[in-house]
KEKE-3310 file (N, C-alpha, C; in steps of 0.2 Angstrom, whole numbers, plus 5000, padded with zeros to 4 digits):
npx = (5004:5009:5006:4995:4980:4969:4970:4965:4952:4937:4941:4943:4949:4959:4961:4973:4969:4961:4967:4974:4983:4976:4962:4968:4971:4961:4952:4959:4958:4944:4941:4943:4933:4934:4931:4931:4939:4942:4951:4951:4953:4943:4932:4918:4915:4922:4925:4917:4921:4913:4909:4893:4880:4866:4850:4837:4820:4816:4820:4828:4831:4840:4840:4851:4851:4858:4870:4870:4857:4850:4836:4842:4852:4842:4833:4845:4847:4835:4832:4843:4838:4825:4827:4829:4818:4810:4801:4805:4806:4810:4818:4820:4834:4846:4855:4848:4837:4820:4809:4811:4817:4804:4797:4803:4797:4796:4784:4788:4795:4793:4789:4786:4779:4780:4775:4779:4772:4771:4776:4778:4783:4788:4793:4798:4798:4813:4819:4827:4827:4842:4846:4858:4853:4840:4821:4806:4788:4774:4766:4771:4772:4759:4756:4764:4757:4745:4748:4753:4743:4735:4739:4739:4740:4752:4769:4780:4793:4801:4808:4823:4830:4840:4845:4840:4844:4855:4875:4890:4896:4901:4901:4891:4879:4877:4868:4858:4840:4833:4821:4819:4814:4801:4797:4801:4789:4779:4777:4782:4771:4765:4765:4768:4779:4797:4808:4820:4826:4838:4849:4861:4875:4886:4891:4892:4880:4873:4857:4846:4831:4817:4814:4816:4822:4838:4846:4860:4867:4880:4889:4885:4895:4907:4914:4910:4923:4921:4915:4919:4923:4926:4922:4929:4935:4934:4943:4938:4928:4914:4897:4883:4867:4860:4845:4834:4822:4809:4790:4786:4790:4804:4819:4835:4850:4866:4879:4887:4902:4909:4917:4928)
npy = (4994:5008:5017:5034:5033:5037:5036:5025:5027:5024:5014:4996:4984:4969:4957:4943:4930:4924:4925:4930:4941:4946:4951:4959:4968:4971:4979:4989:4995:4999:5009:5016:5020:5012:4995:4981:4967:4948:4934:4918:4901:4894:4897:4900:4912:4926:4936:4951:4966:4977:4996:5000:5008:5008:5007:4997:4988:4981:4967:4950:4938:4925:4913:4909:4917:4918:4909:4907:4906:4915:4925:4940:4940:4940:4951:4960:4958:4959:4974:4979:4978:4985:4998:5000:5003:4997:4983:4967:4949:4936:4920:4906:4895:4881:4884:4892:4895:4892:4893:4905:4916:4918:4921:4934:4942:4957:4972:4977:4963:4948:4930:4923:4930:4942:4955:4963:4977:4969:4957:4943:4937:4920:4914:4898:4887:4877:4872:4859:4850:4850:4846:4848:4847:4849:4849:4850:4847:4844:4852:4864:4863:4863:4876:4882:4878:4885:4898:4902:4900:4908:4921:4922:4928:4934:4938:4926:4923:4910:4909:4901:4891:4880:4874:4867:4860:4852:4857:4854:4853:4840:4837:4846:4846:4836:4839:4846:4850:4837:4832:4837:4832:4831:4843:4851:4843:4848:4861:4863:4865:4877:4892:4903:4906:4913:4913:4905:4907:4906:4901:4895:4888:4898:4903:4910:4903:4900:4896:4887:4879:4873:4886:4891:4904:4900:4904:4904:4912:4921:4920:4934:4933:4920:4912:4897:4888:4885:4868:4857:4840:4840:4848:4866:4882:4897:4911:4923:4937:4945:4946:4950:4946:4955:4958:4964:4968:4965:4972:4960:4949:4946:4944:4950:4947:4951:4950:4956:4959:4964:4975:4974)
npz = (5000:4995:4989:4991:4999:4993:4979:4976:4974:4969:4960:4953:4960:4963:4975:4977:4986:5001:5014:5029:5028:5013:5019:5028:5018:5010:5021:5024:5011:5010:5015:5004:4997:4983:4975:4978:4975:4981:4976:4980:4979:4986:4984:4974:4968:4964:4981:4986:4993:5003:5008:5015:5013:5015:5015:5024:5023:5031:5042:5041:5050:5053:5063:5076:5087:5101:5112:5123:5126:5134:5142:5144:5136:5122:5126:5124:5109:5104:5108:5099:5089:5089:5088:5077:5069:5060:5052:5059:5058:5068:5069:5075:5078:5081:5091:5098:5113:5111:5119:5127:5117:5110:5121:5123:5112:5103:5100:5083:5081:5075:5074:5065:5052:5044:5032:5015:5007:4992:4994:5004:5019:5025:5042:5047:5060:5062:5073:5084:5102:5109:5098:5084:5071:5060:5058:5050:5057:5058:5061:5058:5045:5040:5046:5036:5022:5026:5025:5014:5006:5009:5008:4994:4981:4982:4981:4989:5001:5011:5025:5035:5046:5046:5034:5017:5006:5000:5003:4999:5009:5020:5033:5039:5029:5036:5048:5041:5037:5041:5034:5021:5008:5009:5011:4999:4992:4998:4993:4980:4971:4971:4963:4967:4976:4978:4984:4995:5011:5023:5035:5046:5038:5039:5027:5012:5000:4983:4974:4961:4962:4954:4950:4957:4970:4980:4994:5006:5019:5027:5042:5054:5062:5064:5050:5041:5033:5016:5008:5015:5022:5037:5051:5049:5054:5044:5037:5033:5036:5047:5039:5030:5023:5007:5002:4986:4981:4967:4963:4953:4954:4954:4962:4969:4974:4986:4995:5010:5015:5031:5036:5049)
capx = (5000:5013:5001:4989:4975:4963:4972:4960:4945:4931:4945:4942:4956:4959:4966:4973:4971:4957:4972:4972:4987:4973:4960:4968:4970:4953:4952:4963:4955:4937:4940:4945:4928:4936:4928:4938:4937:4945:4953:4953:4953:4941:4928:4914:4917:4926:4921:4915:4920:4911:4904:4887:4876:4860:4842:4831:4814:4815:4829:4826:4835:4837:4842:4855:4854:4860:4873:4869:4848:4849:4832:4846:4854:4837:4832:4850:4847:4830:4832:4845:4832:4819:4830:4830:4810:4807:4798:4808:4806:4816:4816:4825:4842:4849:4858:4843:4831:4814:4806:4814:4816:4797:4795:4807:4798:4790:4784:4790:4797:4787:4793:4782:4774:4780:4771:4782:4772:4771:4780:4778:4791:4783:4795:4799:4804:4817:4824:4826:4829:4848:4849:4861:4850:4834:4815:4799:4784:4768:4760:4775:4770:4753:4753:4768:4754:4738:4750:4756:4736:4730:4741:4740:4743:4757:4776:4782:4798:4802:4816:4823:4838:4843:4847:4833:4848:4863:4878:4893:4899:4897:4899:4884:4875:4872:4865:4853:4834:4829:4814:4820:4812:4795:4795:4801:4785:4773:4778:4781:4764:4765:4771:4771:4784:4801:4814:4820:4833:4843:4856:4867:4879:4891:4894:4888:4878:4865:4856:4840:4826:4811:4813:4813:4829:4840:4851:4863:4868:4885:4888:4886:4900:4911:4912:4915:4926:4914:4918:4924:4923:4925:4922:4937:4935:4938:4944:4933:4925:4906:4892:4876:4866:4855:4843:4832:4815:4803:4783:4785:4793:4813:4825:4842:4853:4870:4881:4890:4907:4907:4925:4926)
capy = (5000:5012:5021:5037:5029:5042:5034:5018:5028:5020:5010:4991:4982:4962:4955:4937:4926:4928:4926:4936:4947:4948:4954:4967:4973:4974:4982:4996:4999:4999:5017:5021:5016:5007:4990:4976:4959:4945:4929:4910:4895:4891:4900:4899:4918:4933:4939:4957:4969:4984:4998:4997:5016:5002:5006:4992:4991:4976:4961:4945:4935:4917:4911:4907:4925:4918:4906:4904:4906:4919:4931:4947:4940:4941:4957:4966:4957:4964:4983:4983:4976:4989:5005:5001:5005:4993:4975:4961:4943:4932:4914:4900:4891:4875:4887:4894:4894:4894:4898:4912:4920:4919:4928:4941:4943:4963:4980:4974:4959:4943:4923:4920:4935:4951:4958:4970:4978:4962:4951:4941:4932:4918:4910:4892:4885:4872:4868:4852:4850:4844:4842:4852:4844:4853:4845:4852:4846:4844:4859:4869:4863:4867:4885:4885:4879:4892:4907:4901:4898:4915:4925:4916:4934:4938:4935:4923:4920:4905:4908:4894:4892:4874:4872:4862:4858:4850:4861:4848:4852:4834:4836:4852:4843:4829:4842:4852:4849:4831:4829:4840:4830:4832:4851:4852:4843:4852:4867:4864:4865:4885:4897:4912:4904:4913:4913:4902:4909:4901:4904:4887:4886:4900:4904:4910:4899:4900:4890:4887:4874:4871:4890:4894:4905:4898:4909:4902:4917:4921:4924:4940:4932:4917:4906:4890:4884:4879:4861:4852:4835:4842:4855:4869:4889:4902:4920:4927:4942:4944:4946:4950:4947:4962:4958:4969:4963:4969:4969:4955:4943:4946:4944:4951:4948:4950:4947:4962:4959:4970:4976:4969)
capz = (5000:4993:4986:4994:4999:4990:4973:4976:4975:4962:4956:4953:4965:4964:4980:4977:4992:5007:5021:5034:5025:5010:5020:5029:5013:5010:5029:5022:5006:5009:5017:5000:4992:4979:4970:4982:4973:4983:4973:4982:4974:4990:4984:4965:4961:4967:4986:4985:5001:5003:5013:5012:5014:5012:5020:5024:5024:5033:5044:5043:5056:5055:5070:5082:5091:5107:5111:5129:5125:5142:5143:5145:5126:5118:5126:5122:5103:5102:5109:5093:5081:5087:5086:5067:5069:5054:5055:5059:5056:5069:5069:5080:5076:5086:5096:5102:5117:5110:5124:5131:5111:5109:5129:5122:5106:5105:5094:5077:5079:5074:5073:5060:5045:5040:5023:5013:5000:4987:4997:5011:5022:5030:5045:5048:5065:5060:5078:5089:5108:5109:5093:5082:5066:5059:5057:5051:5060:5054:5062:5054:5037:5042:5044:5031:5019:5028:5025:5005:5002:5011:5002:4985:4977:4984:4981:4996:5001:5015:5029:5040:5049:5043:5023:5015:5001:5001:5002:4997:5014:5023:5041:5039:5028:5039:5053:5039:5036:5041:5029:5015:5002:5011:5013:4993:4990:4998:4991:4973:4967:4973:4958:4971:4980:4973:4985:5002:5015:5027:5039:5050:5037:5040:5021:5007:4994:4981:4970:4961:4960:4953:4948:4967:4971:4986:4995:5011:5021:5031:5048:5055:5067:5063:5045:5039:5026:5011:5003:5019:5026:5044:5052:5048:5051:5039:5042:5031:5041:5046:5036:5030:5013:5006:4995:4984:4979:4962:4964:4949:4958:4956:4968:4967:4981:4987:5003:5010:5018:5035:5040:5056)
cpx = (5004:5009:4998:4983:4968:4962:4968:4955:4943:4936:4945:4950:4955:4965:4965:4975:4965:4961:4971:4976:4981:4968:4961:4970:4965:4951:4953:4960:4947:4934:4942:4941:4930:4932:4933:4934:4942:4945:4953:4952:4945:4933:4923:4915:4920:4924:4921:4914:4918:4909:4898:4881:4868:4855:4838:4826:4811:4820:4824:4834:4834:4841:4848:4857:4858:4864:4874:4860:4845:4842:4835:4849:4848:4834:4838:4849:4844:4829:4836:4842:4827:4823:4828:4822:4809:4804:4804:4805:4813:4814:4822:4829:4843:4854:4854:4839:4826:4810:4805:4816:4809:4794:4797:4803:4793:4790:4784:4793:4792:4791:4791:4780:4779:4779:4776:4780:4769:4772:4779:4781:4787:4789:4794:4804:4807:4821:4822:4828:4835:4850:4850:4856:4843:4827:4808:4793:4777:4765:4766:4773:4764:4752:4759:4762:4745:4742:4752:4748:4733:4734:4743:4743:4747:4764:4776:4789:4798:4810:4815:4826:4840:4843:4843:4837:4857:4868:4885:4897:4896:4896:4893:4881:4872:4868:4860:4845:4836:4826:4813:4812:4803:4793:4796:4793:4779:4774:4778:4777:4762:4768:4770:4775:4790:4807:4813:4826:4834:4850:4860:4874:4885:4892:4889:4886:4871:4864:4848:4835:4820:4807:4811:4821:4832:4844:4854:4865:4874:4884:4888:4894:4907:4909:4915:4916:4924:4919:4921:4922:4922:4924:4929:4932:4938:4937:4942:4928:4918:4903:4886:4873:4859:4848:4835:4826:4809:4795:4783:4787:4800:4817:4830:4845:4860:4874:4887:4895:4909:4915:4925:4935)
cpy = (5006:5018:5024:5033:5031:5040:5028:5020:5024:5016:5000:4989:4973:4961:4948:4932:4927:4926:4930:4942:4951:4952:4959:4972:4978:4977:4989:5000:4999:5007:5021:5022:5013:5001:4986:4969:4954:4938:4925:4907:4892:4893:4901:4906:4924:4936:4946:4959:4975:4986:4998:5006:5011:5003:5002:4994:4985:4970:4959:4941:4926:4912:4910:4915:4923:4911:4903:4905:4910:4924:4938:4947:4941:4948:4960:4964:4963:4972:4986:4983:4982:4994:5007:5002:5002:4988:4972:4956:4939:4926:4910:4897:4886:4879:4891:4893:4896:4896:4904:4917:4922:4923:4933:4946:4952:4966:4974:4969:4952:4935:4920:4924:4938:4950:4966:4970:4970:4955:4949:4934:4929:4914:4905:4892:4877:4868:4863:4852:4848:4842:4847:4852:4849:4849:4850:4849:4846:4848:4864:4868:4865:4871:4886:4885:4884:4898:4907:4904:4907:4919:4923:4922:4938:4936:4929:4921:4916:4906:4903:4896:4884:4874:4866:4858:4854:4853:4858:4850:4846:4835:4843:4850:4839:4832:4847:4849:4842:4831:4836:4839:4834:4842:4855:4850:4843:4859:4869:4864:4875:4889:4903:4910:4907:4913:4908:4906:4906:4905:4896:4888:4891:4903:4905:4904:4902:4897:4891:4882:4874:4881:4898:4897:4904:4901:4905:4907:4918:4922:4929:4940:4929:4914:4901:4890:4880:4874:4857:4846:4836:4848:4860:4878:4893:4909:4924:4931:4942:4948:4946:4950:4953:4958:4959:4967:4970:4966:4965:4951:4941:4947:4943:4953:4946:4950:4951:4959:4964:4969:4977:4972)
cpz = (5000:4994:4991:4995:4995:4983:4972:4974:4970:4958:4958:4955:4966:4969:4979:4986:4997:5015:5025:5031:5019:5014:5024:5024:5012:5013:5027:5014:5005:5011:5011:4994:4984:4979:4971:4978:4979:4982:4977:4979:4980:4987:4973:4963:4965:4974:4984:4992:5001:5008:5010:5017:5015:5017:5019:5025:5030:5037:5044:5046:5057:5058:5073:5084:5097:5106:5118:5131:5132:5139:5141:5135:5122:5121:5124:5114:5100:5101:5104:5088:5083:5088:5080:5067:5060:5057:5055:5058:5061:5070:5072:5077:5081:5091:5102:5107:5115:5114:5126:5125:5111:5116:5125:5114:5108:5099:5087:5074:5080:5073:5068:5053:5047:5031:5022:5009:4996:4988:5004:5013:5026:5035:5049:5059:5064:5068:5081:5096:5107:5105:5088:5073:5064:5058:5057:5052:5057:5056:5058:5047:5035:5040:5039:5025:5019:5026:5017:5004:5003:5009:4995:4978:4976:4981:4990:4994:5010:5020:5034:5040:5046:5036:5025:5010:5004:4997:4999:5004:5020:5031:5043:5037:5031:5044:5049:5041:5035:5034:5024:5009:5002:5013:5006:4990:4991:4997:4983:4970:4967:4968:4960:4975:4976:4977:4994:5004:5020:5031:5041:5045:5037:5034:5016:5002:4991:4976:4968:4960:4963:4950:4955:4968:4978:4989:5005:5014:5025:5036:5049:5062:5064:5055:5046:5033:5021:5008:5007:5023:5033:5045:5052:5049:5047:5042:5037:5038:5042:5040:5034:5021:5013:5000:4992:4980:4975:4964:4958:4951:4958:4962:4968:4976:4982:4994:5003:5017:5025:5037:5045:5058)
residu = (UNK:UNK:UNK:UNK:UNK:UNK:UNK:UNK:UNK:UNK:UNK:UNK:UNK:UNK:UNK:UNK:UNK:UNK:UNK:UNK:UNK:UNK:UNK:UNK:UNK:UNK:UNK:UNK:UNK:UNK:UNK:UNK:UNK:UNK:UNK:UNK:UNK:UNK:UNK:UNK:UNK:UNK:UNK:UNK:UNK:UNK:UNK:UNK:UNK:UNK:UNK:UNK:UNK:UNK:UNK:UNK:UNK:UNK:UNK:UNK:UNK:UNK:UNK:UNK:UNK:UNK:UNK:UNK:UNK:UNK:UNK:UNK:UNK:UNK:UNK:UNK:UNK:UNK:UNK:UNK:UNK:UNK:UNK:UNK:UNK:UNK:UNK:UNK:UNK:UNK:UNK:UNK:UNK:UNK:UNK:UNK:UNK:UNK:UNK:UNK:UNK:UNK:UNK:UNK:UNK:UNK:UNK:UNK:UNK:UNK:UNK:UNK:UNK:UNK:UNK:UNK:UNK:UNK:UNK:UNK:UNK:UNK:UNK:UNK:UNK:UNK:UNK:UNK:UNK:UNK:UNK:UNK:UNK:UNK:UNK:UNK:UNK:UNK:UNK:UNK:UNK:UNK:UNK:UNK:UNK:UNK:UNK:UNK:UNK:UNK:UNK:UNK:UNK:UNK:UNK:UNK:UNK:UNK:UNK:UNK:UNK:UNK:UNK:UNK:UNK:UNK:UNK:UNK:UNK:UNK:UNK:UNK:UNK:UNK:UNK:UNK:UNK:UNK:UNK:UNK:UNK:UNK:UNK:UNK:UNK:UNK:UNK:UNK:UNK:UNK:UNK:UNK:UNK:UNK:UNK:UNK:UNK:UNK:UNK:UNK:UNK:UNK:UNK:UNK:UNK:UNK:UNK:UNK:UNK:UNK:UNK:UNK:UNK:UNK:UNK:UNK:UNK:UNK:UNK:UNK:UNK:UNK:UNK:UNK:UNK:UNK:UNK:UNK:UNK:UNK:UNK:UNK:UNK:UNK:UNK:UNK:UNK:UNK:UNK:UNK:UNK:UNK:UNK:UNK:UNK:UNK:UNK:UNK:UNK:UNK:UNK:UNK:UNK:UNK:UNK:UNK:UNK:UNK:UNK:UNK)
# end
């Protein structure tokens, strides 16, 4: 970093490697609003680190807020989520206590709907007592099919915390959605169904099936190393995905790198 750092501005910057050297790169050039790409072999297409000026109209949260499932971590959670005086959408993770999330829940935050406009986000609870593993339940599939049907006119998008897909990461995949198959096929008959999100797996992914776009979301904390046999962390920085929704039923979404 020779160079003035002003000299970065709007300029396209490829940084080879995501090490730790590489992204205090990116650490140092993000103040320079520069266009950071960052090369691994680890990774399907260039990371993308930016600042992000970004207003939402809406968080969705899918789950693991707490890591000790305390009352005090779901009240300190929440009181950040209603600052933002938008709706939220938070929903359970295997790291959660459901009980004591669903106590905490107030104002604008719901475990289950918010309606934005055209679109409505219906949330799944994916968790198990003691088990790191995901399963939806027959009253989960339930009201997932009473909230498809009563907005039949709407856009819907589906969030969970367990991947409904197989990520080729083995020792994650074996703890995603149980009964996948069965939650694809009471869905697929639904053509306002246009996006699922997800959280558990630490990392970016996305995919599409049956015309349905899938999106896997980063941690806002730790990740994991996609494509691994066992579990490995990576030092990739936290993260959040944004993403940007037409009243026709498009969904453009990306995943913003937070210099950390």
């Amino acid at each position: 970093m020779k160079k003035n750092i002003a000299y970065y501005k709007d300029k396209y910057v490829g940084i080879l490697g995501a090490g730790k050297s590489g992204l205090a790169a990116a650490k140092i050039l993000i103040n320079s609003n520069a266009n950071i790409f960052v090369f691994d072999d680890h990774y399907p297409r260039p990371l993308s680190i930016k600042k992000s000026n970004w207003k939402p109209d809406a968080l969705i949260v899918t789950g693991d807020i707490s890591n000790d499932g305390s009352i005090e971590s779901y009240n300190n959670a929440f009181n950040e989520f209603i600052s933002l005086k938008i709706p939220v959408l938070c929903i359970p993770g295997n790291h959660d206590c459901k009980e004591n999330l669903i106590t905490c829940l107030s104002q604008n935050i719901s475990s289950r709907l918010q309606i934005i406009s055209d679109w409505v986000f219906i949330g799944l609870d994916t968790s198990l007592k003691e088990n790191p593993s995901g399963f939806l339940n027959s009253n989960e599939l339930s009201t997932l099919k009473m909230h498809i049907e009563e907005h039949c006119k709407k856009n819907i998008i589906i969030c969970l915390h367990h991947q409904p897909v197989l990520i080729n990461s083995k020792w994650i995949d074996d703890i995603g959605l149980e009964n996948k198959e069965e939650f694809f096929e009471m869905i697929e008959k639904y053509k306002n169904i246009k996006g699922i999100f997800f959280g558990h797996i630490h990392q970016e992914f996305n995919s599409n099936i049956n015309n349905i776009s899938i999106y896997g979301t980063p941690s806002t904390c730790k990740q994991f190393k996609p494509r691994k046999k066992k579990f490995e962390l990576d030092v990739l920085p936290p993260a959040y995905r944004r993403i940007e929704l037409s009243r026709n039923g498009t969904i453009n979404s990306d995943v913003v790198w937070i210099d950390s």
